[in-house]
Structures are given as C-alpha cells and as structure tokens.
N, C-alpha and C positions, 0 to 999 in steps of 0.2 A: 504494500500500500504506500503511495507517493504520499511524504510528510515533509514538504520545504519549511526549512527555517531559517529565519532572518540573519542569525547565527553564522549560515554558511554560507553570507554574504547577498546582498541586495542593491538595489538601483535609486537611489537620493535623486527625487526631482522635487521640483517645489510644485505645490497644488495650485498654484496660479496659473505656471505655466501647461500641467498635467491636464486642468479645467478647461483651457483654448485648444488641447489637443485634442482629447476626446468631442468637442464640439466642431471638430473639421469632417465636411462633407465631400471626402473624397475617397477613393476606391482602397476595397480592403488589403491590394497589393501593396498599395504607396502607404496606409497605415502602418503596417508592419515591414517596409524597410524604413520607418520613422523610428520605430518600437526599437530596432534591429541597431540602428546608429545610436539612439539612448543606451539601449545595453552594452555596446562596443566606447563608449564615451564616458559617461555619468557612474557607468554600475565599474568602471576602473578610475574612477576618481579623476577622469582627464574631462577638458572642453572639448578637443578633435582629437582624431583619430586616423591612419591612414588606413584604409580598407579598401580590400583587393575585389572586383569583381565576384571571381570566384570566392569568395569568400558567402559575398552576401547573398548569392548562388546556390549555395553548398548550408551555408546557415538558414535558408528561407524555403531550402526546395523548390526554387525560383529562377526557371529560365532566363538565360543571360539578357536576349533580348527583352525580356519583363525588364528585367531588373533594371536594364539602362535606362528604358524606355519611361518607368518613372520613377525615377532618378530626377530624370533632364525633368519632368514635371517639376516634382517638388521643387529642384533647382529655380524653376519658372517664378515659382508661386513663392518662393523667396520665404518658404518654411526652411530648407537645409541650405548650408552653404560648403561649397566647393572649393577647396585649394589644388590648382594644378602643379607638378613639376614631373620633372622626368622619369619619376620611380613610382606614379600611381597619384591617387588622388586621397586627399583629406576631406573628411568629412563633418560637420555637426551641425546642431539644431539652432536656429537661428531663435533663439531665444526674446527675440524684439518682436513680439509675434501682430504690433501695432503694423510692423512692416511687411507682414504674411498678403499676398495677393490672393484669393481663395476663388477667383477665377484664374486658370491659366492664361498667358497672354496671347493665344491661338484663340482662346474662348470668347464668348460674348455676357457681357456684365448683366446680371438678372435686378429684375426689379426687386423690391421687398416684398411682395407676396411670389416669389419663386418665379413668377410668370415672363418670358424673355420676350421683349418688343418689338414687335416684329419691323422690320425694316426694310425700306422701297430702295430697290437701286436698279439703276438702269441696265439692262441686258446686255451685256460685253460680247462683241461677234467674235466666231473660233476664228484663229489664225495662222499658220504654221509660224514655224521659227523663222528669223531672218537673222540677218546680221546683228541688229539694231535689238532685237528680244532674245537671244541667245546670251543667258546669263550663266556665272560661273554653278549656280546652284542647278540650275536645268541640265549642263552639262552631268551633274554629278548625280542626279535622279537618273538622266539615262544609263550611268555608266554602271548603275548599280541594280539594274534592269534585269529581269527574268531572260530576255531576249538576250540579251548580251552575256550574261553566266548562266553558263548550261547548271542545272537540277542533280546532275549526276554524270560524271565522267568514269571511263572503263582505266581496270587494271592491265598488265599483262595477259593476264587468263581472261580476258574479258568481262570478268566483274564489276559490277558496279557499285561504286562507292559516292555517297549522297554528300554533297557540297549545300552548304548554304546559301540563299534566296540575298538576295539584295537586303533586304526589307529585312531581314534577319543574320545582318551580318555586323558582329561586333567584334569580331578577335584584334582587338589591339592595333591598330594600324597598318595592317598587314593590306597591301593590296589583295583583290579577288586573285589575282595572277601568281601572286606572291604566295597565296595561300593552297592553291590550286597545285603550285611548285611543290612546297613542302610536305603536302597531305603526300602527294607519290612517292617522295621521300621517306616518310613513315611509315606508309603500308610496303615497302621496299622492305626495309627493318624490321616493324614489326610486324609485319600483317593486318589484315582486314579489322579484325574483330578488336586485336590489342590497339589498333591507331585510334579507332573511334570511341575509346574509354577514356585515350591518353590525350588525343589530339589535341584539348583546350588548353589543358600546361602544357605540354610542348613548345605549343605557338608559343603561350605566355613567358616561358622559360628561354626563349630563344630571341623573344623582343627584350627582354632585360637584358639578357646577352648584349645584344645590338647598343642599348642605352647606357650601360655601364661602359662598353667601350668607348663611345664617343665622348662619354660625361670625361673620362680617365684619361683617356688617348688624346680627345681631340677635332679626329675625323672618325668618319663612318666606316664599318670595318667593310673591308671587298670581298672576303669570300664566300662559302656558302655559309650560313649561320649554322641549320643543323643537320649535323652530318649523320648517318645511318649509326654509328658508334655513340655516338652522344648522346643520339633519343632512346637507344638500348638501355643507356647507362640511367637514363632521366626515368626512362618506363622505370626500371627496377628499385629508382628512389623511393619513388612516388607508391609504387606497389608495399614499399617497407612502410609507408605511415608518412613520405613528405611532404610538404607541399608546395605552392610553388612560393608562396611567401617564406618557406624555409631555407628553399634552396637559393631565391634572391638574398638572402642575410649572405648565403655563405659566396654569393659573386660578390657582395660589397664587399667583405671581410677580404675574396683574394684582392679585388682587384687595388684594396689598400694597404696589402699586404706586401711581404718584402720579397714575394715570389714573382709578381706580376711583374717586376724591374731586371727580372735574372731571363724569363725565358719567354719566346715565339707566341704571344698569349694567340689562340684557335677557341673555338668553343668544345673540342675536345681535351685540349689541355686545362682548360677550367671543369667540364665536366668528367670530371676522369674520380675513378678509386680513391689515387693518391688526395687529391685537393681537398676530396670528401671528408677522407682520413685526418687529415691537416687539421682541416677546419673543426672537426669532431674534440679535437685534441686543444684545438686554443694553439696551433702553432702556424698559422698563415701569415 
C-alpha cells in the first residue's frame, strides 16, 4: 500500500502562486509539464533547472513532439520561461503570473462570458508563390513536407525502416538529410529493432558530441559524428542504466579534461571503454 510522507521529501510552493495555477485553463499535457518543471525546480530547492527533452519524455510518458509542442505554448503564454545555450535549455515557472498571457499568441482573446467575437475580414484571393511572397518561413514549411521526406526508407534487405513526418520532427537540429544519414548508420551497427529503441540518444549523444566540440575547439568538427563503433559502444551504455544527460556530464568532464589536449579527439575516442572508465574513476 502506497504511504508518501512528507519526511521523504516534498515540493514548497506558495498557495498564491499554486491558487493561479490550478485556475489555468489549458490542456492536461501542458499542466503536467508545469507540475513536471515545479518538481525538477522547487521540490530540489532550485528557481531553474536544465532539463533535457528526453527527460521530460521519459518523466511524463510524453511524446517528444507533445512535449515540444507545449513547451513552445507555455513558453507563448509566458507561464514558463526558457534559457537557451549550447548544452540544452533551462527551465522555470514564471512566477509573475500578473505577466501569464492565458491566451496563446496564435489565439484569439475571449470575451468575459467565454464567448469569442466573431470577426469580418475580407476574403484574401489564393495565390501561388512569387518572388515577392516567398518567405524564409514558407521555405521551411515546404522543406519539412510529407512530399519532400519520404515516411519510410529501405535497408539493404529491403526493409523498411519508418522516419519521421515533418510535422513530427524534433531531434535536435539535425537536418531530415542528416538524420536520414545517421539512422542507416545505426541500423548498419545495430540493427533494425536495436536502432529504433536507441535512435533518440544516439542522435542526442552525437549532437552534444558536435556542440562540445565546437564550444572547446572552436570550429565544427568535419567528420562523420557517429560512427558504427561509437553507437555500439552508446547502445550498451545506455542498455546498462545511462542516459544521455549522463553521458553529456562525462563529454564535458573529457573535453575539460587533460586528455582532450594529449590526443586526435573522434567521437570514438571520447566514446570509447577507456574514457568511460576515466571518467567513472574521477581521473579525466
């Protein structure tokens, strides 16, 4: 029988703020990554927090694209607030909740009895694209198009292995091309079944690759990021209990350690046994 006690630790908010939250009318997703950022912030005695996608994924049983998807709301609504840098993003609750927008700004502002008024506008004629209406955002709706990423592309064996939809593609920066790249890469290594378990740290584990390099280096590294040896190695971390917020600790740790100055840094020589070992030990 579940018996929580306060004893073994709780989440401090004030009933001010508690009392504006429970009276927000928006979808029970974006409630509970509110709930989810209070727990990872207040209930560890901190204001922000960095929190990893997968994280809030993995904590909510909450598809990536859910999760982004309101995110960027809440973001809107100027309930949570967002710090970007190179290593992920910061999170917490905007506690000025005078400054909460509780229509999104896509939205349209309701009157006080709920009822939205309705509004005359004049009929805009359809028009192809020209010169002149081809904007950088139109460009980027096309390029992330059904028609332009295929659903599913074949293995060797002719198997098919399912890619994501435009409309459902969040891994990190990766171009569709990019990503398209790498999946054959992984199912090269690992296989069909193991890629599509691992795929999301991978990518995720290989864009921090990318980011620590450039942060430490300088420039953007040129080779392939991840090699068939290194997502072996990543599969079988991650299989032991890591995750990708673990094994980011142990890239910062090398790449500020006194190994990264000595040797040819690859992403197999940061993902290797030895590095593992290292950093396991406290001696990177």
């Amino acid at each position: 029988m579940a018996c929580p006690q306060k004893e073994n630790g709780f989440t401090p908010i004030a009933n001010e703020l508690l009392e504006e939250i429970y009276k927000l009318k928006i979808n029970t997703d974006a409630l509970r990554l509110v709930l989810f950022i209070m727990r990872k912030t207040y209930g560890w005695k901190k204001k922000k927090d960095k929190i990893a996608l997968s994280q809030f994924s993995e904590g909510l049983s909450m598809k990536r694209q859910h999760v982004c998807r309101n995110l960027n709301k809440l973001y809107d609504m100027k309930i949570i607030l967002r710090i970007q840098d190179d290593f992920g993003n910061e999170y917490q609750i905007n506690k000025n909740y005078e400054e909460w927008e509780l229509v999104p700004k896509q939205g349209r502002p309701q009157t006080g009895n709920g009822v939205v008024p309705k509004q005359v506008t004049n009929p805009v004629p359809k028009q192809g694209h020209t010169k002149e209406t081809i904007t950088k955002e139109t460009i980027q709706k096309e390029n992330f198009s059904e028609k332009i990423i295929p659903s599913v592309f074949l293995d060797k064996k002719g198997k098919p292995i399912p890619l994501l939809t435009g409309e459902e593609y969040v891994a990190d920066g990766w171009s569709p091309k990019q990503e398209m790249d790498m999946r054959r890469k992984i199912v090269r290594s690992l296989g069909e079944k193991k890629s599509t378990v691992w795929s999301q740290l991978l990518f995720g584990s290989a864009w921090d690759f990318k980011k620590a390099f450039k942060y430490y280096e300088g420039y953007e590294y040129q080779g392939t990021i991840l090699l068939d040896e290194a997502s072996k190695t990543l599969a079988d971390w991650y299989e032991s209990g890591e995750t990708r917020e673990t094994v980011k600790e142990m890239l910062l740790a090398f790449f500020k350690g006194k190994k990264a100055k000595t040797i040819t840094i690859t992403p197999n020589s940061v993902f290797s046994a030895h590095t593992y070992n290292s950093w396991k030990q406290n001696k990177l």
